[in-house]
KEMI-64662 format. One record per residue: residue number from 1; residue in three letters; x, y, z of N, C-alpha, C, CB in turn. Coordinates in steps of 0.05 Angstrom, whole numbers, always signed. Glycine has a CB too. Example, Ala and Ser with C-alpha at 12.3 -4.5 7.8 and 13.67 -1.06 7.14 Angstrom:
% KEMI-64662
- 1:ala:+264:-114:+156:+246:-90:+156:+264:-66:+156:+226:-89:+181
- 2:ser:+257:-45:+142:+273:-21:+143:+258:+1:+157:+282:-12:+114
//
This chain:
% KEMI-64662
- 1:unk:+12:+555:-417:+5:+564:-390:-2:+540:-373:-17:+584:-391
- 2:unk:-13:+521:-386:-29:+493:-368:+2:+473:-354:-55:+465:-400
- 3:unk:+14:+483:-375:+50:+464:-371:+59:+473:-343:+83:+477:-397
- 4:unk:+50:+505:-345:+64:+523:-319:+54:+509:-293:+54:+560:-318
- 5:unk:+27:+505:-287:+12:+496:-276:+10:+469:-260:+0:+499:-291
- 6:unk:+11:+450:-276:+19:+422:-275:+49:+415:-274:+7:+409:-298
- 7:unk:+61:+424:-279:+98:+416:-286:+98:+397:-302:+120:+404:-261
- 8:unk:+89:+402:-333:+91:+392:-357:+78:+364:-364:+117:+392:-362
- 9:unk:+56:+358:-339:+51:+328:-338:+16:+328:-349:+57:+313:-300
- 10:unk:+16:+351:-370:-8:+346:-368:-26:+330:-400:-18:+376:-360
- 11:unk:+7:+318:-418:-1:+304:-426:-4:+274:-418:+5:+309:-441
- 12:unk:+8:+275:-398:+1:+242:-378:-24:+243:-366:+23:+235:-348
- 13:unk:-37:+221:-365:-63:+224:-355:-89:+241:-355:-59:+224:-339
- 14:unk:-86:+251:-380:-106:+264:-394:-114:+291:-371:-134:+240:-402
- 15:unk:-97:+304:-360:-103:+324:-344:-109:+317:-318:-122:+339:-354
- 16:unk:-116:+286:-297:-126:+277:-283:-96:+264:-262:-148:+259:-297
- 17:unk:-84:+289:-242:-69:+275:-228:-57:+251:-225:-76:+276:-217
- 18:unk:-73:+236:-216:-79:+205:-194:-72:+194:-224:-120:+193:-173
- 19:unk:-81:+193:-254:-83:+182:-273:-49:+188:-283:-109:+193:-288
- 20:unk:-41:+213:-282:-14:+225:-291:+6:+212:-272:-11:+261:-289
- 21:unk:-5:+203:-253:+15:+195:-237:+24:+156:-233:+6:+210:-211
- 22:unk:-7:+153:-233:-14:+113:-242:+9:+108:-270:-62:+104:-258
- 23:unk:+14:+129:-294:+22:+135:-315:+57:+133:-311:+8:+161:-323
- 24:unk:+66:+149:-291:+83:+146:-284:+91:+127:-275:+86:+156:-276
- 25:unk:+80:+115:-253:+90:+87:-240:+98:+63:-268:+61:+73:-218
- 26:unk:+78:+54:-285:+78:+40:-310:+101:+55:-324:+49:+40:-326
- 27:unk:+124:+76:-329:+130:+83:-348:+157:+76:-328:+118:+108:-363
- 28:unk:+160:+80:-292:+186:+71:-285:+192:+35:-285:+190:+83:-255
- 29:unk:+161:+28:-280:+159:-2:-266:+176:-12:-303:+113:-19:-252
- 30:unk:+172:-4:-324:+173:-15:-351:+205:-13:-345:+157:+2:-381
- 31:unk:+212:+18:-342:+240:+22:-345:+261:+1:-323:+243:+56:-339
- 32:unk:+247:+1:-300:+265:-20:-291:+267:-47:-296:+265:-21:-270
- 33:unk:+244:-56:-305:+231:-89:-320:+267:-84:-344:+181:-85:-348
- 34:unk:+263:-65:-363:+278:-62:-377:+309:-69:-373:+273:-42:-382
- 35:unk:+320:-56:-354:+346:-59:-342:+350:-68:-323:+357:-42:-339
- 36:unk:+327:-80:-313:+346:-116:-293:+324:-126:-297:+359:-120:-252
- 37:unk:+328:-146:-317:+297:-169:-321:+302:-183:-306:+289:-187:-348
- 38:unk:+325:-192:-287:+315:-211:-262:+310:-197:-234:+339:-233:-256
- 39:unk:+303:-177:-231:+289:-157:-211:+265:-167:-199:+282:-131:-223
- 40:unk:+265:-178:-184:+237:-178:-170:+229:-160:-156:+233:-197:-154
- 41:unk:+200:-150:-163:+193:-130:-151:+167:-147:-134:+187:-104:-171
- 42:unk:+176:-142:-111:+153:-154:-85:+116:-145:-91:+164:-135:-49
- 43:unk:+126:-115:-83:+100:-96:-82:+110:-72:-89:+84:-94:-54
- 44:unk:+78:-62:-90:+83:-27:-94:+69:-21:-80:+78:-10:-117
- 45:unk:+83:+7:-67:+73:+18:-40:+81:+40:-37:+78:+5:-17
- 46:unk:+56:+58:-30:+40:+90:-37:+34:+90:-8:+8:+93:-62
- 47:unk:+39:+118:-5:+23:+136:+21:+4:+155:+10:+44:+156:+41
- 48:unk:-17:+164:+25:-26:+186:+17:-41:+184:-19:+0:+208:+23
- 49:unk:-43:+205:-24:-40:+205:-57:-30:+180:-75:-20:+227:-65
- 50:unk:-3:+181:-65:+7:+160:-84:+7:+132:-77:+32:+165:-92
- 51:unk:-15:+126:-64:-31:+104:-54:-41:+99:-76:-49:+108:-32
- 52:unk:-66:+126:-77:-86:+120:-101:-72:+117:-125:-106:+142:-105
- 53:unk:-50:+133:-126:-43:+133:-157:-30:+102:-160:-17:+161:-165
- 54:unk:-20:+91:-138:-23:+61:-137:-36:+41:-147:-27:+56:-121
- 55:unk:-60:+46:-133:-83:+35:-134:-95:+35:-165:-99:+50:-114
- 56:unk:-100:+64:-171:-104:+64:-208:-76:+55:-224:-111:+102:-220
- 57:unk:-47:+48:-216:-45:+35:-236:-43:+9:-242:-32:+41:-244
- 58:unk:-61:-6:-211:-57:-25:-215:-86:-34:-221:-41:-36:-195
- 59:unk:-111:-23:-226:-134:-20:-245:-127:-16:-271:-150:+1:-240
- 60:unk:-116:+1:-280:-110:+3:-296:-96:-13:-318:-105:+16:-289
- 61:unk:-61:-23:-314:-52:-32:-324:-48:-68:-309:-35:-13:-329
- 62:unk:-62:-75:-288:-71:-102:-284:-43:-111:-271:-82:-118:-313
- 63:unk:-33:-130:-276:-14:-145:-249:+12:-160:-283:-44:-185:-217
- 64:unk:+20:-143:-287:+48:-141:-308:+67:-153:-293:+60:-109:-316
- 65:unk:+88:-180:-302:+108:-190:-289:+98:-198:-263:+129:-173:-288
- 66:unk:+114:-196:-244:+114:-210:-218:+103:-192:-202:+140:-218:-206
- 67:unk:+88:-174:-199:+79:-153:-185:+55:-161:-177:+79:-128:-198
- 68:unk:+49:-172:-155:+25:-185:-144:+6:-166:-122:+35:-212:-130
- 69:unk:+22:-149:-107:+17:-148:-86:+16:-111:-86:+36:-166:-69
- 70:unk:-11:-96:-71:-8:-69:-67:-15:-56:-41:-21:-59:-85
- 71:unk:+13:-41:-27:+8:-35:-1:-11:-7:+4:+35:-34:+12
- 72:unk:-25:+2:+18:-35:+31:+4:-31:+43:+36:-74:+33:-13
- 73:unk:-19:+54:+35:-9:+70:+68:-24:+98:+66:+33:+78:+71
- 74:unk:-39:+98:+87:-59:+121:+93:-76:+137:+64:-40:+145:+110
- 75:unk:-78:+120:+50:-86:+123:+28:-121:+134:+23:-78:+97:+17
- 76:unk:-123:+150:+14:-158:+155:+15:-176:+134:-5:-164:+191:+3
- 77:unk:-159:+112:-18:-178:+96:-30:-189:+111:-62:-203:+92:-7
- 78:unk:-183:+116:-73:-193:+133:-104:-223:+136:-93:-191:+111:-141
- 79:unk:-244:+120:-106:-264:+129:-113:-285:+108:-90:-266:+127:-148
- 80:unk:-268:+95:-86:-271:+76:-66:-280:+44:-79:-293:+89:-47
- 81:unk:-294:+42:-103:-296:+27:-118:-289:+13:-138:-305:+30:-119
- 82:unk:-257:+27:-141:-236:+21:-152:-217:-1:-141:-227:+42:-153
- 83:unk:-216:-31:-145:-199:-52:-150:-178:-69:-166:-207:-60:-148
- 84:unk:-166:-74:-163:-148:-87:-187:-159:-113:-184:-112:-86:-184
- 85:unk:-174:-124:-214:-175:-152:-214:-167:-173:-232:-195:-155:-211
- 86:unk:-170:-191:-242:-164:-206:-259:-176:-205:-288:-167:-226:-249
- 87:unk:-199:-192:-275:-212:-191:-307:-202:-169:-323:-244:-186:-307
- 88:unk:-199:-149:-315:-191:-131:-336:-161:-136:-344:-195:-102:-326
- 89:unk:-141:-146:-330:-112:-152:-345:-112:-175:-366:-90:-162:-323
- 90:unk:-122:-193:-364:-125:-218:-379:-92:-232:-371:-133:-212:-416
- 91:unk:-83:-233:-350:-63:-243:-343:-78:-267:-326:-45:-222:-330
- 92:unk:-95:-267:-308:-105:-288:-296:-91:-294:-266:-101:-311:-315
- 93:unk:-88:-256:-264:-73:-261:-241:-88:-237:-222:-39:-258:-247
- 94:unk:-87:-246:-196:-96:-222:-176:-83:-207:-159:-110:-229:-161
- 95:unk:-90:-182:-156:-69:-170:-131:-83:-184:-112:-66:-132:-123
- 96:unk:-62:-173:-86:-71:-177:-60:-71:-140:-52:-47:-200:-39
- 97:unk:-85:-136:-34:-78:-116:-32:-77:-110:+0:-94:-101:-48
- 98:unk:-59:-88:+7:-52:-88:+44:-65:-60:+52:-13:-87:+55
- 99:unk:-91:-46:+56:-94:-18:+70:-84:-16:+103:-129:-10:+69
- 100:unk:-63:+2:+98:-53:+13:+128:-57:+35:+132:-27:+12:+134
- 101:unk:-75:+38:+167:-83:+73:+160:-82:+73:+196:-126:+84:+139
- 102:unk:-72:+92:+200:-76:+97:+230:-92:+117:+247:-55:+103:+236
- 103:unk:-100:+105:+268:-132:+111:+282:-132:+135:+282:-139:+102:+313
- 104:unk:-105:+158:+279:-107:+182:+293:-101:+202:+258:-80:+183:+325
- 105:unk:-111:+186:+252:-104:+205:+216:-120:+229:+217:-119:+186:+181
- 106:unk:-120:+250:+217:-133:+276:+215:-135:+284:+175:-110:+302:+236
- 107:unk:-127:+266:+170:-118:+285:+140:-136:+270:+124:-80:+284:+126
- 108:unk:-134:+236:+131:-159:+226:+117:-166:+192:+130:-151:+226:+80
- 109:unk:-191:+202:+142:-211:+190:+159:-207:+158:+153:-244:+201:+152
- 110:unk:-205:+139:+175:-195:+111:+171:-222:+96:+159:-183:+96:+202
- 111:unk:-240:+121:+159:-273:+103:+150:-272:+99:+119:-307:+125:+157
- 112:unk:-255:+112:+111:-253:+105:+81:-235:+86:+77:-246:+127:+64
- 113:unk:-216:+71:+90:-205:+47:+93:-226:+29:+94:-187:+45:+114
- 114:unk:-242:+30:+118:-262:+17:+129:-279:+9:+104:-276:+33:+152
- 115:unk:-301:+28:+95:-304:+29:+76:-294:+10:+46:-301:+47:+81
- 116:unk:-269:+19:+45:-264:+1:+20:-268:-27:+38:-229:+5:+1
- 117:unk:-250:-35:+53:-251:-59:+59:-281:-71:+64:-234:-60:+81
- 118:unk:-299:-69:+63:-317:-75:+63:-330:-91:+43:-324:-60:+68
- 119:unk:-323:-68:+21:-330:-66:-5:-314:-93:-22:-321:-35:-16
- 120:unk:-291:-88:-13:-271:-114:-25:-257:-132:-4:-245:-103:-42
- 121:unk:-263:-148:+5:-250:-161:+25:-256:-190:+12:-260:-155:+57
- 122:unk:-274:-202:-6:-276:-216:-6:-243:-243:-13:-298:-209:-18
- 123:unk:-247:-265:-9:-220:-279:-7:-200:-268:+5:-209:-286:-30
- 124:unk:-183:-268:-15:-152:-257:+0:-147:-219:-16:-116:-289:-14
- 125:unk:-167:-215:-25:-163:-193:-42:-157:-175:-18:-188:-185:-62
- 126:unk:-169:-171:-2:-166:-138:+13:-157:-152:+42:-202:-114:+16
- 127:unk:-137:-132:+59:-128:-144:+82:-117:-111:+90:-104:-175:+79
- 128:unk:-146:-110:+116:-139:-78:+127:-129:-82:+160:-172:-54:+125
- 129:unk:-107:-59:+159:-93:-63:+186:-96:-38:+200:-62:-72:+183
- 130:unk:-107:-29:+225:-103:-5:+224:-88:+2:+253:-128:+9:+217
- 131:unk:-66:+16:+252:-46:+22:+272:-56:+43:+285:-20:+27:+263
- 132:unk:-64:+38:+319:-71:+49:+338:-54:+75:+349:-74:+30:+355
- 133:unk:-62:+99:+343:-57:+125:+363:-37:+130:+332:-39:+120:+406
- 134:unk:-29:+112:+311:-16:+126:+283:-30:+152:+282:-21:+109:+252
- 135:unk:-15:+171:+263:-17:+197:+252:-22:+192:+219:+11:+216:+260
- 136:unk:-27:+214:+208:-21:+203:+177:+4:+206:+161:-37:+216:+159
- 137:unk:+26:+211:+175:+48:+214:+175:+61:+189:+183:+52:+235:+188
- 138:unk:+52:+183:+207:+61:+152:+220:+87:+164:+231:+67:+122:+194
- 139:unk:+101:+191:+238:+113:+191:+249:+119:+179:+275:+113:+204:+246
- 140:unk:+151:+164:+278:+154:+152:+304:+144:+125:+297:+137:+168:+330
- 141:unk:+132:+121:+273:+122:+93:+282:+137:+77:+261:+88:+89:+282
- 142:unk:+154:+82:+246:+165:+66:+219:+172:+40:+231:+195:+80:+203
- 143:unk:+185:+33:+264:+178:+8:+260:+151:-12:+254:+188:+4:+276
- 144:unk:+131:-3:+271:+117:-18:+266:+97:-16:+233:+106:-19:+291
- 145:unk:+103:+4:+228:+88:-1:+191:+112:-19:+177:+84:+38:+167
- 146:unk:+136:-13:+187:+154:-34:+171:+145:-71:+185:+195:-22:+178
- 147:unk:+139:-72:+196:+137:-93:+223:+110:-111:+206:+128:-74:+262
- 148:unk:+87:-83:+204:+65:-91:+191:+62:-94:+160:+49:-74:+199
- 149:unk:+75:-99:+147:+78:-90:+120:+94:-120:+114:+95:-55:+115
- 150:unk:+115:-111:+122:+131:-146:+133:+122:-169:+137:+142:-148:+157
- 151:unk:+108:-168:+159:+90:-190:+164:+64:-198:+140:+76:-183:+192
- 152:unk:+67:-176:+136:+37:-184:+111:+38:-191:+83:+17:-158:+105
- 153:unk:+74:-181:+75:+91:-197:+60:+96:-224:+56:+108:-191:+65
- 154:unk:+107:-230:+85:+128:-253:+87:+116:-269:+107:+157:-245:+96
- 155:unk:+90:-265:+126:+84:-280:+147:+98:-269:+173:+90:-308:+140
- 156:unk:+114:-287:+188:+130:-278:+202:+148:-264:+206:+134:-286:+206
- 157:unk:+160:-247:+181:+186:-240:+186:+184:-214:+201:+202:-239:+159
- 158:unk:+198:-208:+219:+201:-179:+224:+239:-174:+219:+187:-170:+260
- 159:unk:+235:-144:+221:+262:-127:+217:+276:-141:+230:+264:-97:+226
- 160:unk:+307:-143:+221:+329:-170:+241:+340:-133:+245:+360:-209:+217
- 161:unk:+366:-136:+255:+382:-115:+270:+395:-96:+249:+406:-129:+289
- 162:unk:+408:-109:+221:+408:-98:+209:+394:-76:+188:+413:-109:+209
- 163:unk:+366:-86:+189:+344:-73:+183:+341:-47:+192:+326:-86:+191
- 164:unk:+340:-47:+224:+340:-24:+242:+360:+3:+243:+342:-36:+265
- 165:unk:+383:-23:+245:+418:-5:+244:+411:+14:+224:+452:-25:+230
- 166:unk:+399:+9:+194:+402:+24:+168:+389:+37:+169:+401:+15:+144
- 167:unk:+365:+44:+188:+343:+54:+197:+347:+81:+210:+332:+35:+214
- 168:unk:+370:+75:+228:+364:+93:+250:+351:+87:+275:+352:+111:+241
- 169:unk:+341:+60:+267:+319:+55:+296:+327:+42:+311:+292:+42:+295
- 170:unk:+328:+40:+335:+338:+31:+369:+332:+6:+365:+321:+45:+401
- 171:unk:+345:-16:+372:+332:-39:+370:+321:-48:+400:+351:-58:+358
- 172:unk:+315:-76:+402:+300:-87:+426:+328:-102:+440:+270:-110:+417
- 173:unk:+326:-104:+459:+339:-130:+477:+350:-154:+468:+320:-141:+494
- 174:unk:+323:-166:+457:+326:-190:+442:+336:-187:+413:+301:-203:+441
- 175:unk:+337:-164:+407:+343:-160:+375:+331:-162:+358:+356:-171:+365
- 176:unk:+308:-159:+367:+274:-163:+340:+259:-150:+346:+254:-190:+336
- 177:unk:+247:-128:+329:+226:-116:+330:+212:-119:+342:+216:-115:+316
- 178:unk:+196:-105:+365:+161:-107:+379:+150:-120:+358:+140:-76:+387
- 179:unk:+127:-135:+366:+108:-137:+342:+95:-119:+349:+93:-161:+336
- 180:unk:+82:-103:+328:+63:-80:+323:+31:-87:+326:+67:-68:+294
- 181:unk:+22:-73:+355:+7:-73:+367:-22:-67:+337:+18:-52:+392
- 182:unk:-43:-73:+331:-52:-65:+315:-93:-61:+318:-38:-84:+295
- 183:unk:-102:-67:+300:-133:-66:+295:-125:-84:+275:-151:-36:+287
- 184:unk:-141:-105:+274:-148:-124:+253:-177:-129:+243:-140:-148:+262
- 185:unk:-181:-127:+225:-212:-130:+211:-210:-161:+204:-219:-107:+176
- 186:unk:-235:-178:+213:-229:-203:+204:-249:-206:+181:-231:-225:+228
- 187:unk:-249:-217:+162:-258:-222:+135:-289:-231:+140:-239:-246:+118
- 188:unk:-288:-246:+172:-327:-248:+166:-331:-226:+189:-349:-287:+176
- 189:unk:-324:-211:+200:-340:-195:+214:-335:-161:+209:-336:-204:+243
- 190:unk:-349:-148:+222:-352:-123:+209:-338:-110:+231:-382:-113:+201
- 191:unk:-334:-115:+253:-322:-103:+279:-288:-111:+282:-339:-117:+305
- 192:unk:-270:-88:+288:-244:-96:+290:-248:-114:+316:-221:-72:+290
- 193:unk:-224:-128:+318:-218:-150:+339:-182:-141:+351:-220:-188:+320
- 194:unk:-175:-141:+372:-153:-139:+376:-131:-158:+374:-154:-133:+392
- 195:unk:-106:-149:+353:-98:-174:+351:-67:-156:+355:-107:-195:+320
- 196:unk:-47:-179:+352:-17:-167:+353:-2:-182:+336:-3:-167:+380
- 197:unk:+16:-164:+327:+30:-179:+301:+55:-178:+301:+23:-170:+274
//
């Protein structure tokens, strides 16, 4: 009856969602490690839920292969005191991690972004962005979470034309993305600052 319930996942993660699902990520991230060992995988990147379930598997199972980096898109943060660090992988390696949450989230409050970032910001570990008049959907806005996400990747890069074309999205004049208007938390102060990216 518990199978009916769950859809058969309830020997993954000991009955605990977010855990059944961190479980999952480690059981595809292996399978593709498996069948293209020269695959680079940039980041991993969760909305919502599978933010957190993000987030726990990268507590969890620590920073495996080239996987450095975790984006968490409107993500409620697990427990809030949940990080991926170096000590528990024994790899000797750290995420970075990117919280993107937008001002107008109804579903889950940007103070728990806020919040974590607080909590972890120290060095380069935590880097919170939060997109002005966003939904938690971010509908309408995929350029600029792609724009923001990009940039926090690669530095400068934004979407070239092709990017967009595959998209669906209108491009600009010049042929490059707006930069995405944002909220920036700076690492020594506690107050956002207006910045553009």
């Amino acid at each position: 009856a518990e199978d009916d319930i769950d859809g058969g996942y309830s020997g993954l993660g000991h009955g605990d969602p977010t855990d059944a699902a961190a479980e999952e990520i480690a059981i595809i991230l292996s399978f593709l490690r498996a069948q293209h060992p020269a695959l680079l995988i940039r980041a991993i990147v969760g909305h919502g839920a599978a933010g957190d379930a993000a987030l726990r598997y990268a507590v969890r199972y620590g920073a495996p292969g080239n996987i450095r980096k975790l984006v968490l898109v409107g993500a409620p943060h697990g427990n809030l005191e949940d990080a991926p660090t170096a000590e528990g992988n024994g790899t000797g390696s750290c995420w970075e991690t990117l919280s993107l949450h937008g001002t107008a989230d109804e579903q889950v409050p940007q103070l728990r972004a806020q919040l974590y970032h607080s909590r972890h910001r120290g060095g380069h570990a935590h880097t919170l962005r939060l997109l002005e008049g966003a939904t938690h959907d971010f509908k309408g806005e995929e350029t600029r979470v792609a724009s923001t996400i990009n940039d926090w990747l690669e530095g400068v890069r934004r979407l070239n034309a092709d990017d967009r074309s595959a998209w669906g999205l209108e491009s600009t004049a010049a042929g490059a993305a707006k930069p995405a208007p944002l909220m920036q938390f700076q690492a020594d102060a506690n107050s956002p600052t207006a910045a553009s990216g």
